[in-house]
C-alpha positions as CSV (number, residue, x, y, z in Angstrom):
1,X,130.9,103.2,74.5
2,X,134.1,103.7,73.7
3,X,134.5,105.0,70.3
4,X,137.3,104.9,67.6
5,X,137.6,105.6,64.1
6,X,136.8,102.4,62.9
7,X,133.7,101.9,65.6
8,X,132.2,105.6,65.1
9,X,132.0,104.2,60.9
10,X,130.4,100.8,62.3
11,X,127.8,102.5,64.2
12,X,127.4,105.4,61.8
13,X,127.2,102.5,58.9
14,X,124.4,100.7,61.1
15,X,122.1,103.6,61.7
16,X,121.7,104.4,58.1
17,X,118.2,102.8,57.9
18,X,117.4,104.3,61.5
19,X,113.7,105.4,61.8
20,X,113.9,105.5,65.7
21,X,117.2,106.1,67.5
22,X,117.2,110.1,68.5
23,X,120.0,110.1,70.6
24,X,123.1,108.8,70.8
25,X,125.9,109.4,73.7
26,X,129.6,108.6,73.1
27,X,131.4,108.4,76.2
28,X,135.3,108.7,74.2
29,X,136.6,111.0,71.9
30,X,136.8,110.6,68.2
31,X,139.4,111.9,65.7
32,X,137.9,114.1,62.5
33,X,137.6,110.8,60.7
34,X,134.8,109.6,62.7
35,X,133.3,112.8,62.9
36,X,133.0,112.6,59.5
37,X,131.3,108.7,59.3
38,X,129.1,110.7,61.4
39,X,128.7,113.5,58.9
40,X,127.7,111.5,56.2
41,X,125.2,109.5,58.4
42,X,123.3,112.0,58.3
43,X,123.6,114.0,55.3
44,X,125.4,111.5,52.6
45,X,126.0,114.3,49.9
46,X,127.4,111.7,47.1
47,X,124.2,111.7,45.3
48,X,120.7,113.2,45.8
49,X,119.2,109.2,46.5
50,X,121.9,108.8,49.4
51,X,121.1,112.4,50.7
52,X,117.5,111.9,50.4
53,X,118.1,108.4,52.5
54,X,120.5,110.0,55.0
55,X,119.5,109.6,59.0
56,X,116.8,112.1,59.7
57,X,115.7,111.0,63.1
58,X,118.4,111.6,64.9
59,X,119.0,114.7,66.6
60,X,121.6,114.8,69.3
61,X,124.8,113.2,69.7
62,X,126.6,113.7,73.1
63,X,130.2,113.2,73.9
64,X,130.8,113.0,76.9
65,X,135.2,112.5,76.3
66,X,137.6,115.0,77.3
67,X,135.5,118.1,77.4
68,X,134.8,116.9,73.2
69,X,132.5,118.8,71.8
70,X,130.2,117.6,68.6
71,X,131.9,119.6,65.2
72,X,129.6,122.1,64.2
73,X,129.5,120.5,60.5
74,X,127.9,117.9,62.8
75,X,125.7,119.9,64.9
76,X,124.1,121.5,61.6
77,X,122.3,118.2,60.4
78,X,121.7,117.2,63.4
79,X,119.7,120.4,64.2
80,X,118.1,119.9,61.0
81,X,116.9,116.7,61.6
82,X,114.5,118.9,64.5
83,X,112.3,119.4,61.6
84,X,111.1,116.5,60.0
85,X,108.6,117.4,58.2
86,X,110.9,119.0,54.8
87,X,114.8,117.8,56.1
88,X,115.5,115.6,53.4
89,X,114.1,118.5,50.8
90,X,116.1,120.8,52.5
91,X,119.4,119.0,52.9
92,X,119.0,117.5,48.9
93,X,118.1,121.7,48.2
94,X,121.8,122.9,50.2
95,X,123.5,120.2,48.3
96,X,122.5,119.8,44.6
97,X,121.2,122.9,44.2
98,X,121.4,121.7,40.4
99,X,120.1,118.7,39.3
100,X,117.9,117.2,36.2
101,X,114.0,117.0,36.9
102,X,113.8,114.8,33.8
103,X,115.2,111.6,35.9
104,X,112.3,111.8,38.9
Protein backbone atom coordinates (compact mmCIF):
# COMPACT_ATOMS: atom_id res chain seq x y z
CA UNK A 1 0.00 0.00 0.00
CA UNK A 2 1.19 3.06 -0.52
CA UNK A 3 1.18 5.13 2.43
CA UNK A 4 1.02 8.93 3.26
CA UNK A 5 0.35 10.98 6.19
CA UNK A 6 -3.13 11.28 5.80
CA UNK A 7 -3.54 7.25 4.88
CA UNK A 8 -1.05 5.96 7.70
CA UNK A 9 -3.88 8.14 10.24
CA UNK A 10 -6.91 6.34 8.22
CA UNK A 11 -5.51 3.00 8.73
CA UNK A 12 -4.04 3.67 12.18
CA UNK A 13 -7.73 5.30 13.04
CA UNK A 14 -9.33 1.96 11.64
CA UNK A 15 -7.41 -0.55 13.62
CA UNK A 16 -8.24 1.01 16.86
CA UNK A 17 -10.77 -1.75 17.77
CA UNK A 18 -8.45 -4.46 16.10
CA UNK A 19 -8.63 -7.82 18.02
CA UNK A 20 -6.99 -9.73 15.02
CA UNK A 21 -4.71 -8.02 12.56
CA UNK A 22 -0.83 -8.88 13.80
CA UNK A 23 0.89 -7.63 11.01
CA UNK A 24 0.87 -5.08 8.85
CA UNK A 25 3.38 -4.32 5.81
CA UNK A 26 3.67 -0.78 4.21
CA UNK A 27 5.28 -0.95 1.07
CA UNK A 28 6.07 3.37 1.05
CA UNK A 29 7.70 5.48 3.32
CA UNK A 30 5.92 7.71 5.83
CA UNK A 31 6.99 11.04 7.23
CA UNK A 32 7.23 11.32 11.43
CA UNK A 33 3.57 12.36 11.30
CA UNK A 34 2.34 9.08 10.35
CA UNK A 35 4.76 7.39 12.42
CA UNK A 36 3.16 8.98 15.09
CA UNK A 37 -0.82 7.99 14.02
CA UNK A 38 0.93 4.91 14.35
CA UNK A 39 2.28 5.57 17.76
CA UNK A 40 -0.84 6.41 19.27
CA UNK A 41 -2.50 3.33 17.71
CA UNK A 42 -1.01 1.53 19.79
CA UNK A 43 -0.34 3.21 22.97
CA UNK A 44 -2.89 6.37 22.98
CA UNK A 45 -1.30 8.02 26.13
CA UNK A 46 -4.11 11.01 26.39
CA UNK A 47 -5.87 9.27 29.15
CA UNK A 48 -5.59 5.94 30.99
CA UNK A 49 -9.22 4.62 29.11
CA UNK A 50 -7.65 5.36 25.59
CA UNK A 51 -4.31 3.71 26.72
CA UNK A 52 -6.03 0.89 28.21
CA UNK A 53 -8.04 0.62 24.66
CA UNK A 54 -4.94 1.11 22.52
CA UNK A 55 -4.09 -1.78 19.72
CA UNK A 56 -2.57 -4.69 21.64
CA UNK A 57 -2.58 -7.36 18.98
CA UNK A 58 -0.54 -6.07 16.72
CA UNK A 59 2.99 -6.80 16.72
CA UNK A 60 5.01 -6.07 13.63
CA UNK A 61 4.80 -3.44 11.13
CA UNK A 62 7.07 -3.76 8.07
CA UNK A 63 8.14 -1.11 5.64
CA UNK A 64 9.37 -2.23 3.00
CA UNK A 65 10.20 1.83 1.32
CA UNK A 66 13.45 3.08 0.83
CA UNK A 67 15.54 1.02 3.13
CA UNK A 68 12.63 2.80 6.00
CA UNK A 69 13.02 1.45 9.06
CA UNK A 70 10.01 1.31 11.87
CA UNK A 71 10.98 4.36 14.60
CA UNK A 72 12.05 2.79 17.66
CA UNK A 73 9.18 4.75 19.66
CA UNK A 74 7.33 2.44 17.35
CA UNK A 75 9.05 -0.73 17.68
CA UNK A 76 8.69 -0.37 21.66
CA UNK A 77 4.79 -1.00 21.70
CA UNK A 78 4.84 -2.96 19.22
CA UNK A 79 7.25 -5.44 21.02
CA UNK A 80 5.16 -4.98 23.88
CA UNK A 81 2.20 -6.09 22.40
CA UNK A 82 4.33 -9.80 22.30
CA UNK A 83 3.00 -10.14 25.66
CA UNK A 84 -0.49 -10.04 25.96
CA UNK A 85 -1.23 -11.21 28.87
CA UNK A 86 -0.42 -7.64 31.24
CA UNK A 87 0.38 -4.93 27.94
CA UNK A 88 -2.38 -2.73 28.67
CA UNK A 89 -1.25 -2.73 32.68
CA UNK A 90 2.05 -2.20 31.62
CA UNK A 91 1.68 0.48 29.06
CA UNK A 92 -1.23 2.42 31.45
CA UNK A 93 1.79 1.76 34.46
CA UNK A 94 4.80 3.64 31.97
CA UNK A 95 2.38 6.30 31.31
CA UNK A 96 0.26 7.52 34.38
CA UNK A 97 2.42 6.39 36.78
CA UNK A 98 -0.03 8.62 38.97
CA UNK A 99 -3.41 8.45 38.89
CA UNK A 100 -6.68 8.35 41.37
CA UNK A 101 -7.85 4.72 42.50
CA UNK A 102 -11.04 6.40 43.80
CA UNK A 103 -12.54 6.72 40.04
CA UNK A 104 -12.17 2.67 39.09
Amino acid sequence: MDITDEKASALADALVGNTSLEKLVINEPTSSSGWSAFSRLLCDTSSISNTHCSNHTLTQIHCYGYGEEVPSSVERYLEMNKYQEHVATTKILMHHPVFNMETF
